[in-house]
Every structure is written in structure tokens, then in C-alpha cells.
N, C-alpha and C positions, 0 to 999 in steps of 0.2 A: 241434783247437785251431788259433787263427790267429796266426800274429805279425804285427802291423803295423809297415810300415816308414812312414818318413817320413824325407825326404831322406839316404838309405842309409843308417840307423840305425835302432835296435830301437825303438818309443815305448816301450816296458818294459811295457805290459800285454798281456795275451794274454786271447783271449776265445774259448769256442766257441759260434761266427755257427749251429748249429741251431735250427731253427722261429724264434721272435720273438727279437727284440734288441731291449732297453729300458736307455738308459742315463742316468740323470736328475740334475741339479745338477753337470756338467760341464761343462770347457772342451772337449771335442772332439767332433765331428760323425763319424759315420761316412756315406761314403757306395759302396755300391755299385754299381760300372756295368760292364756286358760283362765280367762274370768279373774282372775286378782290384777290387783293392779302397785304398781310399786315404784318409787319417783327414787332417780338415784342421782345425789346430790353428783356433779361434777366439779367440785370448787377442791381447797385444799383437803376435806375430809371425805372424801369420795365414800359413797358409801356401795360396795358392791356385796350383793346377794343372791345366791346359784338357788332358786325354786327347786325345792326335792321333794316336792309333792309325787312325781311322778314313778321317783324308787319303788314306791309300793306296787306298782303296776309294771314293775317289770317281770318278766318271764325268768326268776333267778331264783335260787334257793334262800331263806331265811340270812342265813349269815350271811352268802355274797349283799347284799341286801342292807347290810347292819354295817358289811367294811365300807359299802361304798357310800353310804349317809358319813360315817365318818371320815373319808378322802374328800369328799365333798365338801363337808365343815371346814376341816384343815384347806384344800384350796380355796375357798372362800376369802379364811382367817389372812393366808397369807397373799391373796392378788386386792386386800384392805392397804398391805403393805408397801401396795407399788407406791412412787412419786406423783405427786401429780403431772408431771410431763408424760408420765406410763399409764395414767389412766384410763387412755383409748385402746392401749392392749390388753389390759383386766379385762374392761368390757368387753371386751372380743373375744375373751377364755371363757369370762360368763356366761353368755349370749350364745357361744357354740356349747357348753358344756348343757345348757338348759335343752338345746335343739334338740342333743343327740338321745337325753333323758326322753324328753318328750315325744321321738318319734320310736324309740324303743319300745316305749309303753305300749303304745298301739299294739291292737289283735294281729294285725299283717304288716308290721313294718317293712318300707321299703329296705333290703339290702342294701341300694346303689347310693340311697338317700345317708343312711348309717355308716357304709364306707366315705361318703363324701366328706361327711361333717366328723367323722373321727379325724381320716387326716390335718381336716383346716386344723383341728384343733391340737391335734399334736404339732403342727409348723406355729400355730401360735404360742407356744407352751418351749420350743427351743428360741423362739426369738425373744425371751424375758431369760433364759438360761442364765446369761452372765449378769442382770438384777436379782434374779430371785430362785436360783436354782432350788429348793424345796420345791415350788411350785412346779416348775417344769419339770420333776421326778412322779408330783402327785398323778400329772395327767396321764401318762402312759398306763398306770394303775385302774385310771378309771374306765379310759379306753378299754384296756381288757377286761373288765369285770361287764362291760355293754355289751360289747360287742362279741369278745373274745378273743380279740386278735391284739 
């Protein structure tokens, strides 16, 4: 059995995640990545959270390192922000922000894999432009602290 947490509290369901997980006409998403697991409400308080476990394993100097845990934070704080009708493009800021962390980290990242998913993420980051331009200013920043470009 698993319990999930969400914001250090129990959700109150417990599930055992053996073979397939099918969970249908709900508010909450499960997703798992790199052995943690983390349920994100989809209802009016969406709760979106970017994994930066992986910061530490990037090939970056200390401070690039220190800015991008803090760009991270700040996009985080503000795609909490979107509406609920915009919560499927958070999740798509998140979901590609965690990818690009995650595959950066890696000893031999793919290039082609790191240019693919920085883009997605920059075309998702101009299309919240005119909701949440903070946000779509942070991504560009973090793109280039990954990737460099």
C-alpha cells in the first residue's frame, strides 16, 4: 500500500500502485517520476509542483545551481497561479520543466532530447504569456541555465 501525501498531509486514500493503475471520473492525477511519487489535485486548488531533486546533478557551477532552484520555486509559485480552465498548461510547464531537469542530469544527455523538450517548453511558456507573463519570462531563464541556449 501507498499513502499519498500532498502538502504534508495524508490525501486520505491509499492505493496499491501493483501492475496497472486505472483510476477514472476523478479529480486527481497520479504521477510518477524517479521513485517519488506525487498526486496533483486538479480541482479549483490545483496543486502544481516542479521535482528539483535533479538540480543537484546537473553539470553546472554552484551558483547556476542556487539561481535555478530559485527560478524554479518562482515558476512553480506562479503556474499555482493559473485558473483553473489553465491548469492543463501548468501542467505542461511542469511535466516539460521536470523532463528537461531530468534528462540534463544524466552522465550523457541526449542533445536532440534537451533541444526538443526546451522548445516544447518555451512554446508553452508564450502561450500563458498574456495570463501570467512572470511565468513566461521565468522559462527562458531556466532554459538557459540547462541547456545554455
Amino acid at each position: 500500500m501507498a499513502t499519498f501525501i500532498q502538502n504534508n498531509q495524508k490525501v486520505g486514500r491509499q492505493y496499491n500502485i501493483e501492475g496497472d493503475f486505472h483510476q477514472k471520473n476523478s479529480n486527481n492525477s497520479i504521477n510518477i517520476s524517479g521513485g517519488n511519487v506525487g498526486v496533483a489535485n486538479t480541482g479549483d486548488n490545483a496543486n502544481i509542483q516542479i521535482d528539483t531533486q535533479n538540480i543537484g546533478n546537473l553539470d553546472v557551477n554552484d551558483s547556476s545551481k542556487s539561481e535555478l532552484e530559485e527560478l524554479v520555486a518562482q515558476l512553480t509559485t506562479e503556474l499555482q497561479n493559473l485558473s483553473k480552465t489553465q491548469q492543463k498548461q501548468a501542467q505542461e510547464i511542469s511535466e516539460l520543466t521536470e523532463s528537461l531537469l531530468e534528462e540534463a542530469a544524466k552522465d550523457k544527455p541526449k542533445q536532440s532530447l534537451l533541444k526538443v523538450t526546451s522548445t516544447g517548453l518555451l512554446e508553452a511558456a508564450k502561450a500563458i504569456m498574456g495570463v501570467l507573463p512572470t511565468a513566461a519570462k521565468i522559462v527562458p531563464k531556466i532554459v538557459k541555465l540547462i541547456v545554455g541556449s
